[in-house]
MIPAGU-787922 format. One record per residue (C-alpha): x, y, z; residue number from 1; chain; residue in one letter. Coordinates in steps of 0.25 Angstrom, whole numbers. Last residue first. Layout:
N
<x=X	y=Y	z=Z	k=NUM	c=A	r=A> .
...
***
This chain:
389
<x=187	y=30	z=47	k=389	c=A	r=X> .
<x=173	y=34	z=48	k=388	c=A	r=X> .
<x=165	y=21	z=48	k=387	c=A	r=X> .
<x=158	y=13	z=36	k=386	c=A	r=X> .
<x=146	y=4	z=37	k=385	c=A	r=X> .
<x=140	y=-3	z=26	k=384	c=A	r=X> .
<x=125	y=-6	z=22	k=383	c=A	r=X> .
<x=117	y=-18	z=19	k=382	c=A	r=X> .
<x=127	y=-29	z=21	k=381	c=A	r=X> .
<x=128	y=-29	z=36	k=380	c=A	r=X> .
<x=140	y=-35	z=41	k=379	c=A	r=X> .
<x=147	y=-22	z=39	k=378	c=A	r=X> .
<x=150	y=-20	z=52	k=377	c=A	r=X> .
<x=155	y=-33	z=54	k=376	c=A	r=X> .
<x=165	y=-31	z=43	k=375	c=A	r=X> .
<x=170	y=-17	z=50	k=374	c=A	r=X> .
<x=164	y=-4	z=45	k=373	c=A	r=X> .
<x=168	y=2	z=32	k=372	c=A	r=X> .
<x=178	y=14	z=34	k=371	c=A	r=X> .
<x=173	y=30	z=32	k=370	c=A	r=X> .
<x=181	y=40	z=27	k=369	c=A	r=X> .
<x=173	y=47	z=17	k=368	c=A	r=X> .
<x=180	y=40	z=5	k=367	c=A	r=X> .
<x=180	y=27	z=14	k=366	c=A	r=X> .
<x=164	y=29	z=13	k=365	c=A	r=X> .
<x=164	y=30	z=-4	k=364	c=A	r=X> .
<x=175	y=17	z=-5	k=363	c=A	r=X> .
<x=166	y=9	z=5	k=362	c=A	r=X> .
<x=154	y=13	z=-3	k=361	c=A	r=X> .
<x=160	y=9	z=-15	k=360	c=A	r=X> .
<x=166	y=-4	z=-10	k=359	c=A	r=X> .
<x=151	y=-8	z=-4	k=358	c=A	r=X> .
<x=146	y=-5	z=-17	k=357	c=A	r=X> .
<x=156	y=-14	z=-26	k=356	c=A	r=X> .
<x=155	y=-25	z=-16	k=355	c=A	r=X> .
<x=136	y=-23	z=-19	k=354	c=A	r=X> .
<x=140	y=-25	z=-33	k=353	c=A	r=X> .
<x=142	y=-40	z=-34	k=352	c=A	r=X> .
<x=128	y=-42	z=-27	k=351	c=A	r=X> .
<x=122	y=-37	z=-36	k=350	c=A	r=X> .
<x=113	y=-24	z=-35	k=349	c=A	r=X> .
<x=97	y=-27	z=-38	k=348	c=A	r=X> .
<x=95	y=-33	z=-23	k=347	c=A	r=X> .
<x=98	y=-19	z=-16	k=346	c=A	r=X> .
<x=99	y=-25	z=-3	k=345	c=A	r=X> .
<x=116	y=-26	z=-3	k=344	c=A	r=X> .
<x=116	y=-12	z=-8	k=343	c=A	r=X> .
<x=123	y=-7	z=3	k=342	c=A	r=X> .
<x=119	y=6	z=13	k=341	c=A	r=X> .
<x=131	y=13	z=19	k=340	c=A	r=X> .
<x=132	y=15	z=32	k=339	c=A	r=X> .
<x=142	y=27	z=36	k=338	c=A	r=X> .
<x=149	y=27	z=50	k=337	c=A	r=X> .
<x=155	y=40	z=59	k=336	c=A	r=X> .
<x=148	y=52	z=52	k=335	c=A	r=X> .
<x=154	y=66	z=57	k=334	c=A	r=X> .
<x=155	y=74	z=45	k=333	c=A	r=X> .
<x=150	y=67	z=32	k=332	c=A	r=X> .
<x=150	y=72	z=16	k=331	c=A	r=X> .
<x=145	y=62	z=6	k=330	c=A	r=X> .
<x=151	y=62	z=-8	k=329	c=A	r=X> .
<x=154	y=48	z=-11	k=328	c=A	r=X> .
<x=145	y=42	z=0	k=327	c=A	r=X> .
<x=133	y=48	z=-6	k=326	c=A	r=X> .
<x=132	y=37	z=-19	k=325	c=A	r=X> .
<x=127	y=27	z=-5	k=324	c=A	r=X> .
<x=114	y=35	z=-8	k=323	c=A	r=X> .
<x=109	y=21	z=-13	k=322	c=A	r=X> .
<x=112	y=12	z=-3	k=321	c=A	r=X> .
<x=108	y=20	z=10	k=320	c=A	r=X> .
<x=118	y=28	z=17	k=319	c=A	r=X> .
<x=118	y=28	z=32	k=318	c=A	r=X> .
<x=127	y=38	z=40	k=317	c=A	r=X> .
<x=130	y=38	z=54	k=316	c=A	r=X> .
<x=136	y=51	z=63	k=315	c=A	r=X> .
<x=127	y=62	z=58	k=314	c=A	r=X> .
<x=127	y=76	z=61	k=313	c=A	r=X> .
<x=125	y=82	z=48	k=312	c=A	r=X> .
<x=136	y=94	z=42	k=311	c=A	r=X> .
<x=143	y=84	z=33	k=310	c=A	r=X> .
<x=130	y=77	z=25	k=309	c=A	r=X> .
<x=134	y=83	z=13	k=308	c=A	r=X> .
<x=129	y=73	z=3	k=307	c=A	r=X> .
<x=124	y=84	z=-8	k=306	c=A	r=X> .
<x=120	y=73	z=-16	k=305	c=A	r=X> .
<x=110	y=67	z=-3	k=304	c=A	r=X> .
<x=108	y=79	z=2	k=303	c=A	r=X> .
<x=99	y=81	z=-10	k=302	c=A	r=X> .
<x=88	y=72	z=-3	k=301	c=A	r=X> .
<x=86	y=83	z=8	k=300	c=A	r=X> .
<x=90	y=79	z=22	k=299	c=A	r=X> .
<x=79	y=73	z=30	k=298	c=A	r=X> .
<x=84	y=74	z=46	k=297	c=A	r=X> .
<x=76	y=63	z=54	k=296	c=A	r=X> .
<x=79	y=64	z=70	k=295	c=A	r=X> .
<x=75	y=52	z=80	k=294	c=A	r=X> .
<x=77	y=57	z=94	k=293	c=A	r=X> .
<x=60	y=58	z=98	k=292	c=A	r=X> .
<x=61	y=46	z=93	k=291	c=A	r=X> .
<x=72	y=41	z=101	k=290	c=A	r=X> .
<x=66	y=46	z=113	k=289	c=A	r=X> .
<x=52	y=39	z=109	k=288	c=A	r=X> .
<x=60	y=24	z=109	k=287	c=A	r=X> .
<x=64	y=19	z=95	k=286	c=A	r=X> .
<x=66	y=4	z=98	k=285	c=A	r=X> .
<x=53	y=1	z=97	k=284	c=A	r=X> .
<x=56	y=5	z=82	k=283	c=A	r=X> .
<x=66	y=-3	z=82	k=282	c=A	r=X> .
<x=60	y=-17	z=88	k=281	c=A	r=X> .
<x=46	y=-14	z=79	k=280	c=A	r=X> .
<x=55	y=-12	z=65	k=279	c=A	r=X> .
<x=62	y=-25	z=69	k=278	c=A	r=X> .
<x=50	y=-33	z=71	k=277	c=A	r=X> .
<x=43	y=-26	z=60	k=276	c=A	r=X> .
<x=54	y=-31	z=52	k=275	c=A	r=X> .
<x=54	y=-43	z=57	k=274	c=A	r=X> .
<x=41	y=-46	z=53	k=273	c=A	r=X> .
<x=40	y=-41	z=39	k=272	c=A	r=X> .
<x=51	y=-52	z=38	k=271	c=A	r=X> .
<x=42	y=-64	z=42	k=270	c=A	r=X> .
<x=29	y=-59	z=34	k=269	c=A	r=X> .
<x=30	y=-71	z=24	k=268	c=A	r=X> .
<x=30	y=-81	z=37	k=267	c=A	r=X> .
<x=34	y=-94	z=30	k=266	c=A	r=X> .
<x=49	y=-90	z=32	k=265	c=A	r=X> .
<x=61	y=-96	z=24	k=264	c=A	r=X> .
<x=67	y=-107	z=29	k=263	c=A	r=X> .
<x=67	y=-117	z=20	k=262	c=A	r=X> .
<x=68	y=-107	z=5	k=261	c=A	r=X> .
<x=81	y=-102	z=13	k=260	c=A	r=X> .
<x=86	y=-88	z=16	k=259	c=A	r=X> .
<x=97	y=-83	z=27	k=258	c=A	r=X> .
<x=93	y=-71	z=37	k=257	c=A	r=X> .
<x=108	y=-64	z=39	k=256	c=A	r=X> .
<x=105	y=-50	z=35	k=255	c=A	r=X> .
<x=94	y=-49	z=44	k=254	c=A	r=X> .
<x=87	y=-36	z=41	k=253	c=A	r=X> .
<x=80	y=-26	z=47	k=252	c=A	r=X> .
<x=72	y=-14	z=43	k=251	c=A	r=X> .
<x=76	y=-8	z=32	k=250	c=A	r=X> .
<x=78	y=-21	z=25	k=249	c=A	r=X> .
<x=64	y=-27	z=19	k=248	c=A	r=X> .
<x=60	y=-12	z=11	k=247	c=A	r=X> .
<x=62	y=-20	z=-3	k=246	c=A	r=X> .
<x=75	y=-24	z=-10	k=245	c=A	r=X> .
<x=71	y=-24	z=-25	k=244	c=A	r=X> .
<x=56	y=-14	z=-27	k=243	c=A	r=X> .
<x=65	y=-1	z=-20	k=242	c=A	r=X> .
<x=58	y=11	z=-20	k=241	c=A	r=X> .
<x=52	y=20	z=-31	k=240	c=A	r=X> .
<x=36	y=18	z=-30	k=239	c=A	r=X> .
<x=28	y=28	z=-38	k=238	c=A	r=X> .
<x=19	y=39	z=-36	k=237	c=A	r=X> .
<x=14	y=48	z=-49	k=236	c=A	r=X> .
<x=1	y=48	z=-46	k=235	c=A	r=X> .
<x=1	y=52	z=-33	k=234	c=A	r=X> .
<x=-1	y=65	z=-36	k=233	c=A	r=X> .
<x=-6	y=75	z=-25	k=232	c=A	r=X> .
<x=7	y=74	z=-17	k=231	c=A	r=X> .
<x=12	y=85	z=-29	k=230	c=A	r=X> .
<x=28	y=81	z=-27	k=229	c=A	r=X> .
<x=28	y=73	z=-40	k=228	c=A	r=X> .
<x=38	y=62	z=-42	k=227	c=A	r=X> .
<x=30	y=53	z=-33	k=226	c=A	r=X> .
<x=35	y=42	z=-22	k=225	c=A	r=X> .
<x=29	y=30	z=-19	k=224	c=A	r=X> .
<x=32	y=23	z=-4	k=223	c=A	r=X> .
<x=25	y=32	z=3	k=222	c=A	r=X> .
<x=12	y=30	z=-5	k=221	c=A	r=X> .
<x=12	y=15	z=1	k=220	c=A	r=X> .
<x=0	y=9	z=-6	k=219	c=A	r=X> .
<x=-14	y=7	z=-1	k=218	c=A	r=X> .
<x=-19	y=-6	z=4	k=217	c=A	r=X> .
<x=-10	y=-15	z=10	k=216	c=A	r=X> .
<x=-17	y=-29	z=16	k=215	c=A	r=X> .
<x=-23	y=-27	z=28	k=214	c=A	r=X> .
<x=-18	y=-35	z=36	k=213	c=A	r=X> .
<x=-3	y=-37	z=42	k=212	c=A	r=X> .
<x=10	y=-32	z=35	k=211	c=A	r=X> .
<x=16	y=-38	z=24	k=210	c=A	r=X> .
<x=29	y=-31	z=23	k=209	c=A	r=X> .
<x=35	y=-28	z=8	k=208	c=A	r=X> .
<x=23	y=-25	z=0	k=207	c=A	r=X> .
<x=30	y=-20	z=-14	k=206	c=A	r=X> .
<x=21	y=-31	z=-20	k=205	c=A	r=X> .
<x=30	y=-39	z=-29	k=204	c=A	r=X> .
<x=43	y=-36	z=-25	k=203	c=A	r=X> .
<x=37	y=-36	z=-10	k=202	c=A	r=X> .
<x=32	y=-49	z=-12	k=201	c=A	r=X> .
<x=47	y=-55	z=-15	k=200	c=A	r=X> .
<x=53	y=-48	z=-4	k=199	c=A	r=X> .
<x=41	y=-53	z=8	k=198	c=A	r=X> .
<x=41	y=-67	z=1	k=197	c=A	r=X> .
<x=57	y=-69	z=2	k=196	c=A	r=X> .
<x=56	y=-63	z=18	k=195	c=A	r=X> .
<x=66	y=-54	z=20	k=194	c=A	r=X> .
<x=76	y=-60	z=31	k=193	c=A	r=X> .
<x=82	y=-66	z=19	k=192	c=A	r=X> .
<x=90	y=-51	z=15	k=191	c=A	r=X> .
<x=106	y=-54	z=17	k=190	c=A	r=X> .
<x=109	y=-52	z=3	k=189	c=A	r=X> .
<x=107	y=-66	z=-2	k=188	c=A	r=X> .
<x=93	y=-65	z=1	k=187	c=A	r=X> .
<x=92	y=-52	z=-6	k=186	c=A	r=X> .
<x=97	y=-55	z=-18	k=185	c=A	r=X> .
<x=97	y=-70	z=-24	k=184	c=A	r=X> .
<x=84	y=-74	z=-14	k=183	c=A	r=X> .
<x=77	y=-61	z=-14	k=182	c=A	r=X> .
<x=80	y=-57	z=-29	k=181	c=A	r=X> .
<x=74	y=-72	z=-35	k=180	c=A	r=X> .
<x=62	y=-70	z=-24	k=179	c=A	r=X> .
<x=61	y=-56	z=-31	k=178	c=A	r=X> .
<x=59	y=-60	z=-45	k=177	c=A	r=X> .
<x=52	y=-73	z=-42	k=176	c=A	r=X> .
<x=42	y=-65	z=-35	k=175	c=A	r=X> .
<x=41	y=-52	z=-47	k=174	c=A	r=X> .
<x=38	y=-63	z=-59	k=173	c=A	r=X> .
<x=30	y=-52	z=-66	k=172	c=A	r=X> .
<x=41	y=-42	z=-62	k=171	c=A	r=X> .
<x=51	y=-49	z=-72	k=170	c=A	r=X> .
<x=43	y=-43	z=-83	k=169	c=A	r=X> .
<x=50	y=-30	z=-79	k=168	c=A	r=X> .
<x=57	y=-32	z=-66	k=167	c=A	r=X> .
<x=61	y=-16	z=-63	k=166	c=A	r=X> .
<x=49	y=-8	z=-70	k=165	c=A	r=X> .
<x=40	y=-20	z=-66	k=164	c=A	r=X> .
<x=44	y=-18	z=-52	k=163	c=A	r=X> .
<x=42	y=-4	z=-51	k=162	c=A	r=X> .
<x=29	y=-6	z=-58	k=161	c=A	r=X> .
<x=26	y=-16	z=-48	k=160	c=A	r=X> .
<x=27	y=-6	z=-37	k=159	c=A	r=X> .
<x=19	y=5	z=-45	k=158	c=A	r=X> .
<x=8	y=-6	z=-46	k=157	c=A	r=X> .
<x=7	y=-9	z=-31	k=156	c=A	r=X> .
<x=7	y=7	z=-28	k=155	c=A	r=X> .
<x=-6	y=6	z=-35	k=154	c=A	r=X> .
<x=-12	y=-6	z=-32	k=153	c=A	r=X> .
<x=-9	y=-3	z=-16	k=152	c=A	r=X> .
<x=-17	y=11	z=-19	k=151	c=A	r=X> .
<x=-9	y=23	z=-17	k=150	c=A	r=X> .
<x=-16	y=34	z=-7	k=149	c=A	r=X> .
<x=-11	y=49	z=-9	k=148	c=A	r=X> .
<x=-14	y=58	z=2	k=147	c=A	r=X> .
<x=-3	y=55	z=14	k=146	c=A	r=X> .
<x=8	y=49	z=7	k=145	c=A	r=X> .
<x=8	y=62	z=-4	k=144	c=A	r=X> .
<x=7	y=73	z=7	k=143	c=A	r=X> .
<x=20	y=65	z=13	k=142	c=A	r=X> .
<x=27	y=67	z=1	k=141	c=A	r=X> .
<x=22	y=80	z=-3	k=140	c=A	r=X> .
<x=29	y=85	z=12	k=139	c=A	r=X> .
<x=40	y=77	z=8	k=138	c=A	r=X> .
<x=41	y=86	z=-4	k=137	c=A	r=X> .
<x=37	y=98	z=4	k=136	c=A	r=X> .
<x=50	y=95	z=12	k=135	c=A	r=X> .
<x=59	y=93	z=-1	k=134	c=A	r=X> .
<x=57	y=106	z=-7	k=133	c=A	r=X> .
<x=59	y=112	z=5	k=132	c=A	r=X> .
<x=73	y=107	z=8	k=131	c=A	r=X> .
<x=75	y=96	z=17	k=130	c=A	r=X> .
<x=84	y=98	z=29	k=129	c=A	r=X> .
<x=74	y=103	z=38	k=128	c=A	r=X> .
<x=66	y=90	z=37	k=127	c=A	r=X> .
<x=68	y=87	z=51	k=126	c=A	r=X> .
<x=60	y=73	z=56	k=125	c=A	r=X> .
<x=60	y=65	z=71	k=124	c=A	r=X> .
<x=53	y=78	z=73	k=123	c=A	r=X> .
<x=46	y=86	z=65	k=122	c=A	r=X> .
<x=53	y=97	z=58	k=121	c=A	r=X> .
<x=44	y=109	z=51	k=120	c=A	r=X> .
<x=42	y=111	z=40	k=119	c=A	r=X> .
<x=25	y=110	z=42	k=118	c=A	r=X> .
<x=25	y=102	z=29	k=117	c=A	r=X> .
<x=31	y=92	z=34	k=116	c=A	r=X> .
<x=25	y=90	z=45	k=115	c=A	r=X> .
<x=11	y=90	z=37	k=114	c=A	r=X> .
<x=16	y=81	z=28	k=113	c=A	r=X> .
<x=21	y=72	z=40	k=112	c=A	r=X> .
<x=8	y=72	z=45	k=111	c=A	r=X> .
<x=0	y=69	z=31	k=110	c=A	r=X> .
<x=10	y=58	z=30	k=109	c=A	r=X> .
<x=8	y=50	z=43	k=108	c=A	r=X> .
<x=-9	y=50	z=40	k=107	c=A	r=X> .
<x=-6	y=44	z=25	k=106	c=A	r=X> .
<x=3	y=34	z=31	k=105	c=A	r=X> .
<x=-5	y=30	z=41	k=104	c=A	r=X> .
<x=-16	y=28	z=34	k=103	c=A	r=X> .
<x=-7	y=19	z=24	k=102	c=A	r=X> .
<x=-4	y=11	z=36	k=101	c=A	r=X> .
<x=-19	y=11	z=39	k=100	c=A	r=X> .
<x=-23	y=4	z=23	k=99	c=A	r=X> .
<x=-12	y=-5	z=25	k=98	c=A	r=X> .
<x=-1	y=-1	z=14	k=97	c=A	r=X> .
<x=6	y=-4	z=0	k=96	c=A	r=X> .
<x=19	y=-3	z=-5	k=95	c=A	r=X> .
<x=26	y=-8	z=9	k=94	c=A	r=X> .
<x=40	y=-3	z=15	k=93	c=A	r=X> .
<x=40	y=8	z=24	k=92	c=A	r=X> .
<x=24	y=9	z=26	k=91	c=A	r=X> .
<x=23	y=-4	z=30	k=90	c=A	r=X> .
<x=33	y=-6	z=38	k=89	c=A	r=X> .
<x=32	y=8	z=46	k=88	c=A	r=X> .
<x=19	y=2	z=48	k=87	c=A	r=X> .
<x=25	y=-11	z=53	k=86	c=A	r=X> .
<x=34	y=-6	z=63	k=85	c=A	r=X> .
<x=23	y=7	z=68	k=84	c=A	r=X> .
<x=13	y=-4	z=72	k=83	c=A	r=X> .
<x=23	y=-13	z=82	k=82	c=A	r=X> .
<x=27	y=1	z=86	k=81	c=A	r=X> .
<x=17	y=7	z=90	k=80	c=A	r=X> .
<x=8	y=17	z=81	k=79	c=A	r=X> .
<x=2	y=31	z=83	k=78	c=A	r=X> .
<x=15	y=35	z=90	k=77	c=A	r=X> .
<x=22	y=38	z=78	k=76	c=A	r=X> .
<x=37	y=41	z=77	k=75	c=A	r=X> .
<x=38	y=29	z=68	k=74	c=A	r=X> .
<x=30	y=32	z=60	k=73	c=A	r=X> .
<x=32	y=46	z=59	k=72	c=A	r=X> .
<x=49	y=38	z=54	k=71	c=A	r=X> .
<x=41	y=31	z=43	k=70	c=A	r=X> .
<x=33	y=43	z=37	k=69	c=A	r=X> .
<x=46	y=51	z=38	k=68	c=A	r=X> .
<x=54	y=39	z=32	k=67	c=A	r=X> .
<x=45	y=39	z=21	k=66	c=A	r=X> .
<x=44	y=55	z=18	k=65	c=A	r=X> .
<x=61	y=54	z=17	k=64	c=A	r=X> .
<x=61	y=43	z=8	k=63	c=A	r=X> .
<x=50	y=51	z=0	k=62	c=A	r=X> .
<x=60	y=61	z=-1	k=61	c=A	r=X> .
<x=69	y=55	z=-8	k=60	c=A	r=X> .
<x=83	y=53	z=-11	k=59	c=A	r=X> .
<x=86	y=50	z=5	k=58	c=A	r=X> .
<x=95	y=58	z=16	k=57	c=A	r=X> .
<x=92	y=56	z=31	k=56	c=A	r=X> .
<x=99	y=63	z=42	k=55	c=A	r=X> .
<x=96	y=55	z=55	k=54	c=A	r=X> .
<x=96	y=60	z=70	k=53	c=A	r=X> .
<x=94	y=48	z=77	k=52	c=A	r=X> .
<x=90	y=45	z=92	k=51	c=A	r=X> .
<x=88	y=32	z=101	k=50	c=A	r=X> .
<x=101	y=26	z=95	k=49	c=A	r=X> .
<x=95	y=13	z=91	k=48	c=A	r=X> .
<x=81	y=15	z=88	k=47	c=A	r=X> .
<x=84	y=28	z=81	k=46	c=A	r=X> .
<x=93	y=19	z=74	k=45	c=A	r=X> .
<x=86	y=9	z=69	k=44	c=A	r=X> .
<x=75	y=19	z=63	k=43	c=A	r=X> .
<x=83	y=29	z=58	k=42	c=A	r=X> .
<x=90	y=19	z=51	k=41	c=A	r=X> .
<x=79	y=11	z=44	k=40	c=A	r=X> .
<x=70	y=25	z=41	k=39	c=A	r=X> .
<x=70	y=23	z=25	k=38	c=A	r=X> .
<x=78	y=24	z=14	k=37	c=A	r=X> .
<x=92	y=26	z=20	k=36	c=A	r=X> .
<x=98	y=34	z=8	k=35	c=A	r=X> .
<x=106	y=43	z=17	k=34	c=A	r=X> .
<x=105	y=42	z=33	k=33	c=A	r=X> .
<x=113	y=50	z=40	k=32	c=A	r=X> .
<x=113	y=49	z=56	k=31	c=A	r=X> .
<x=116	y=55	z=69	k=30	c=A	r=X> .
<x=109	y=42	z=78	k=29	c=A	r=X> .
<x=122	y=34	z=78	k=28	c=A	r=X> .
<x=126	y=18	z=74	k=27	c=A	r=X> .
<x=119	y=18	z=61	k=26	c=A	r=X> .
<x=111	y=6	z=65	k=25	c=A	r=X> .
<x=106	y=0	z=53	k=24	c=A	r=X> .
<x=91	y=-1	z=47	k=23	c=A	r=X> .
<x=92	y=-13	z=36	k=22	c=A	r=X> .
<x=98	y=-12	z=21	k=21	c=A	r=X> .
<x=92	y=-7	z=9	k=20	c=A	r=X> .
<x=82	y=4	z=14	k=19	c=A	r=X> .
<x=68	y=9	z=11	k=18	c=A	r=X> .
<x=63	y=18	z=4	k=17	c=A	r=X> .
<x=74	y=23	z=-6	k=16	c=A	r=X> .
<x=67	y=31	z=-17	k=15	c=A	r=X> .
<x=72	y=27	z=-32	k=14	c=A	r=X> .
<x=69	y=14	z=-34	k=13	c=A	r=X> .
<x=77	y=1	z=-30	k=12	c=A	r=X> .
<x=74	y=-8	z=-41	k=11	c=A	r=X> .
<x=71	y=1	z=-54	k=10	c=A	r=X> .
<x=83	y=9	z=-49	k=9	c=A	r=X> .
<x=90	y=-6	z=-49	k=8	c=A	r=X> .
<x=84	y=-8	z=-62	k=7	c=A	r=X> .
<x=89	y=7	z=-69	k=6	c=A	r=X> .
<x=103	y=4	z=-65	k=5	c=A	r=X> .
<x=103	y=-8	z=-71	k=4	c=A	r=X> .
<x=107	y=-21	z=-61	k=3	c=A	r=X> .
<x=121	y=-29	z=-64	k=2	c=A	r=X> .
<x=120	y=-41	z=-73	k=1	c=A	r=X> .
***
């Protein structure tokens, strides 16, 4: 039985925050990144080339605010690195919050609203490409984070209310759900490096990394989102990401971890682990020259129908899963390779369709001129690669 619609917008939300395959080396520092979700790619590659000049296109702002508040952090020098990895965990990823992370939070925001306000660039960011409208909108986004508090037992019922919406009465037996979906999806699609405990809790709880004591104690305001730009209703907050896949990829993964009941882990905190180790080795990687050569360019969120992107110097260009529509009409000048983002970690899509995507996006980037890499180049499922012919 093929998914509805309406269940698998039920599933995946409507605001990207995180990513559905792990941070890729996009082979330039001139880059386009369209639907990424989060920061992945500007982080990896920042490390790698030592400078980036990225154009970044999402739906929402509150994706752009996100990877703001996650980018200062990464810039700041009020923490080391083995801090800044598993705060940038928390914050990214997590529905509730230690009582100093969300200190922080609240302090980071007040800055960047005042920033933002001020119109004027502030380096690694240049909003000049927004439109007014949408600056004081990030503006009342950032105003938002820093004054509203959610409680953990209030964002903690919007979460299951996403889930009840979705599962139904099903959502009362929530575990046996999601260890059925891990073994006969995501295990099976290259994602047994995440721990079965770790993605079945996170259904339940929407707390993805367990982190050390104290337990969370507010809720993650930078994970709602409000219909109303006035930051002083919080009333109407809500939680529109992804409840299926979960924020376990972005970072890192190991396509080629097997599964057995035998050999599974007894450390419930295994894969939180690694990712800090991974997020600690890349963000070490990114020296203070390279900061100082990290550029963020925000184009407005109507770019994204418009799809002119021929006067930008970019020579790589990344589209995430569900912006891959834009390949039909997009315009390039310059751009060597494409990756396009596969569906192969959005559990509720079969895996009889996923041929049927791959054939479309091949037909759409053969349109534009552009070849699919070699087999080896594509032995990562998560995203494809194409080359200018």
């Amino acid at each position: 039985m093929e998914v509805k619609k309406e269940d698998l917008d039920l599933g995946l939300g409507g605001v990207t925050w995180w990513g559905f395959s792990p941070w890729k080396d996009l082979r330039s520092d001139k880059l386009l990144i369209i639907g990424g979700g989060d920061i992945r790619h500007i982080l990896y590659n920042t490390s790698i080339h030592k400078k980036v000049t990225a154009y970044i296109v999402e739906q929402k702002l509150e994706v752009y605010a996100k990877q703001m508040l996650l980018i200062y952090l990464v810039l700041s020098e009020e923490f080391d690195v083995k801090e800044k990895a598993p705060l940038l965990l928390e914050v990214f990823a997590n529905i509730t919050l230690r009582e100093l992370s969300a200190s922080w939070v609240r302090s980071a925001a007040k800055k960047l609203s005042r920033k933002v306000a001020s119109r004027e660039n502030f380096p690694p960011f240049d909003l000049s490409k927004l439109k007014e409208k949408e600056i004081d909108d990030l503006e009342t986004i950032f105003k938002r984070w820093s004054q509203k508090r959610v409680s953990a037992t209030e964002i903690g019922s919007l979460w299951k209310d996403r889930g009840v919406r979705l599962l139904g009465p099903r959502f009362e037996s929530i575990e046996g759900v999601a260890e059925g979906e891990y073994l006969n999806c995501l295990v099976e699609r290259g994602g047994a490096e995440i721990q079965r405990e770790q993605y079945t809790s996170w259904r339940k709880t929407g707390l993805a990394y367990s982190l050390s004591d104290p337990d969370p104690e507010e809720g993650n305001i930078t994970l709602l989102n409000s219909a109303d730009t006035n930051p002083d209703h919080s009333e109407d907050l809500f939680y529109s990401g992804d409840i299926i896949t979960g924020p376990f990829i972005s970072f890192g993964l190991n396509y080629k971890t097997t599964f057995s009941i035998q050999d599974e882990s007894k450390d419930p905190d295994l894969f939180t682990h690694l990712t800090i180790e991974r997020l600690t080795r890349t963000l070490t990687e990114i020296t203070d020259d390279a900061k100082k050569n990290m550029k963020i360019i925000f184009l407005s969120p109507s770019a994204a129908s418009k799809a002119d992107f021929s006067s930008l110097d970019v020579e790589s260009v990344w589209v995430g899963v569900s912006m891959t529509h834009i390949l039909k009409s997009i315009l390039l000048t310059d751009v060597k390779i494409i990756f396009a983002e596969t569906p192969q970690f959005l559990l509720q899509i079969q895996d009889r369709l996923l041929p049927s995507f791959r054939d479309k996006v091949v037909d759409m980037c053969e349109q534009l001129g552009f070849v699919i890499g070699t087999e080896e180049e594509q032995s990562n499922p998560a995203h494809l690669l194409f080359q200018k012919s």
